[in-house]
C-alpha positions, 0 to 999 in steps of 0.5 A: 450759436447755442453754448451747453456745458456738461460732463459727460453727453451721449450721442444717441438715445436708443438702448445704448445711450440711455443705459450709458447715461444711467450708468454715468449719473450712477458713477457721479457725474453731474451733468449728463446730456443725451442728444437725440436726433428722434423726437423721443427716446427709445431707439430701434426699440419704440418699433419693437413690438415683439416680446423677447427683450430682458430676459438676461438683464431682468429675468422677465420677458419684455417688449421693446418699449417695456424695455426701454422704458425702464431705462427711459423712468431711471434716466428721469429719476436720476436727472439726466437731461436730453436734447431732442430732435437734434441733429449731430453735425460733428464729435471734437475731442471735447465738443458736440455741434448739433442742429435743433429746430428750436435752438439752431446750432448748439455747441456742447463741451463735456468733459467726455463725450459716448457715441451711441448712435447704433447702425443701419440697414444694408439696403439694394444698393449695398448688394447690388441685386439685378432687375428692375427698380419697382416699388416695393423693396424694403429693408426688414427695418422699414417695414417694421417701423411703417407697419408698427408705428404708423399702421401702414401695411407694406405687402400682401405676398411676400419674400425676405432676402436675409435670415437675421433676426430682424427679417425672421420677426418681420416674417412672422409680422407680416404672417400674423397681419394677414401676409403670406410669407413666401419664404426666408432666402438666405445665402450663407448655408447656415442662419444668420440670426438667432436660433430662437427667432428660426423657431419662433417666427419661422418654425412655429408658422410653417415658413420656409428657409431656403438656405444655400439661396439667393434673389439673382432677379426682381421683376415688375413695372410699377410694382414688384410683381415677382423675384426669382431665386436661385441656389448658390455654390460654395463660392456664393455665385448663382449656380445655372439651372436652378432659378425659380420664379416667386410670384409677390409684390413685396420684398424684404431686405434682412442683409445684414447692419452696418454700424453710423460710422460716419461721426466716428471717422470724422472724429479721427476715432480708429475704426476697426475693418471688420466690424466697421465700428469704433476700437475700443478697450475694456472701458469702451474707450476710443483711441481718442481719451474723452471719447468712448463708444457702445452698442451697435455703433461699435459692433453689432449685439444679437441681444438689447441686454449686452448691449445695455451691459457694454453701455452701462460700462462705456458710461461709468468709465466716462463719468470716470474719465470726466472726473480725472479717474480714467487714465489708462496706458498700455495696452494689449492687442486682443489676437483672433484666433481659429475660427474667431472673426472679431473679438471686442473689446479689441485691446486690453489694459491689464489691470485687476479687474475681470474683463468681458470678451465678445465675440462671433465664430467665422462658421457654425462648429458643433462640439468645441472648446472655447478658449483665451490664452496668453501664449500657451497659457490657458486663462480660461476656457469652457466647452460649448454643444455649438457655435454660430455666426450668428450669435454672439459669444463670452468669455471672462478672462483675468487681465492682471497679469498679461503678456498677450491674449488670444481668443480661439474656437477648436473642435474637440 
């Protein structure tokens, strides 16, 4: 077995893991690995093609692998090392076991380790959708990566089950390729990606969003030759009577992510049941000490930029820890409130530093008060035009002194 020593490894090379490794050479440490199972760095972003990535972090509007680019030239300026076409087997309390088709299996112990392996795709099997099992059903992410990064066309007539954002870009992909895009089918009464990407991708090329709407039936022998849609009730069961048949050959699944838990589980880290992701506090620390988590691995992020942001803070609190800074006790369960469905960080130490809350809305409200308290104290509160599921929300709260928080969503 293949013996490597470091102080801080990082466990996924996409945007997560990358800004988590700058962010740890930045704060001190020494010795920085990333193990990543691809055969280079980048992520979901090396098939993101489209602009629209930096605007928050950079102020400029970038491609994905522009974005991580930068990420990718400072890793290598700072003396980051990587581990690539590397497969993690297991996470201990201070050890990685990997595979590696040059080193074969590879032990790493680290002072600290960041589990940054981001989520995955729902697929058919995940929804269960009726019919037969032609070719031609694929997650918006898969085709994606076959058309952007090796040129393979995956339709010419097509429907999108799903309006997140990946199934919006996909849809205008598609589009500007030559595809007709029947329409964007979605469940939920209300989108489930961001407001931008409906205008962009869906708007601006005249495609059509059936909300309230679902895919009750796919058709086809060798090849999906057509699915058929039907409306929804409030209860989100089919309502009889209003199926129609969509003639297409391909289908596009944009049914929601679902964080690479597995690691995670395996670990003992305490994973949270609504996000499916790893707790953590403000310092993306797990209830395992050396062991911290970021990105879409613990909660999915509508934006590359705070997930760049939350990772930045998962790598210098494990350069930290990994120098014997970070011992932190005592800490406060972050309560959900009206309309809150998650918030992370999921607990919080009190401390004198300003602590970021993320968090998404159950349903889309217009007119609201956005609000943390501790009791019937306010701590601080803003006032927002509109919330919705699908994007995500902040609020900056003083933890110095705490007895308990509460993060809500009321009308006003």
């Amino acid at each position: 077995m293949y013996a490597i020593n470091c102080d801080v490894c990082v466990v996924g090379g996409g945007p997560a893991g990358l800004s988590a490794a700058v962010a740890a050479k930045k704060q001190g440490a020494k010795d920085v690995l990333i193990v990543e199972r691809d055969e280079a760095l980048g992520g979901i972003l090396q098939q993101c093609i489209h602009p629209g990535f930096g605007l928050k972090l950079f102020g400029e509007e970038l491609t994905g692998p522009e974005y991580f680019g930068r990420f990718v030239d400072k890793a290598k300026e700072l003396g980051v090392k990587t581990l690539l076409n590397s497969m993690v087997l297991e996470v201990g309390e201070n050890t990685v076991t990997c595979i590696n088709g040059e080193l074969g299996t590879c032990e790493i112990t680290a002072k600290s380790i960041v589990l940054a392996m981001g989520c995955r795709e729902r697929t058919r099997a995940n929804i269960v959708i009726p019919g037969t099992r032609p070719a031609g059903v694929y997650t918006a992410g898969t085709a994606q990566r076959l058309l952007n990064r090796q040129n393979e066309m995956v339709g010419k007539k097509v429907v999108i089950l799903g309006s997140g954002d990946i199934g919006m870009i996909m849809a205008r992909r598609m589009t500007l390729e030559g595809a007709e895009v029947k329409a964007v089918v979605e469940l939920m009464d209300y989108l489930a990606g961001l407001t931008r990407n409906r205008v962009q991708c869906l708007d601006d090329f005249g495609i059509p969003l059936m909300l309230s709407h679902t895919i009750v039936d796919i058709k086809g022998n060798d090849r999906v030759s057509s699915v058929v849609m039907a409306e929804v009730d409030d209860k989100k069961m089919p309502i009889k009577g209003t199926e129609r048949e969509i003639e297409c050959d391909t289908l596009l699944l944009s049914v929601g992510l679902i964080p690479e838990n597995e690691l995670s589980n395996n670990a003992g880290v305490e994973l949270s049941p609504i996000t499916k992701g790893p707790k953590v506090n403000q310092y993306m620390q797990t209830n395992i000490p050396s062991v911290f988590a970021c990105g879409n691995v613990v909660h999915v992020n509508d934006l590359v930029d705070n997930v760049s942001t939350e990772s930045a803070n998962a790598g210098k609190s494990a350069a930290l820890f990994a120098e014997g800074k970070l011992n932190k006790e005592n800490a406060i369960e972050v309560i959900t409130g009206e309309n809150v469905r998650y918030v992370c960080p999921q607990t919080v130490i009190p401390g004198e530093e300003k602590v970021e809350l993320y968090f998404r809305v159950m349903k889309p409200q217009k007119k609201v008060e956005l609000s943390v308290c501790d009791g019937d104290k306010v701590l601080t509160s803003r006032k927002a035009i509109k919330v919705n599921p699908g994007e995500m929300e902040k609020l900056v709260v003083d933890v110095s002194d705490i007895k308990s928080l509460r993060v809500s969503v009321k009308e006003v």
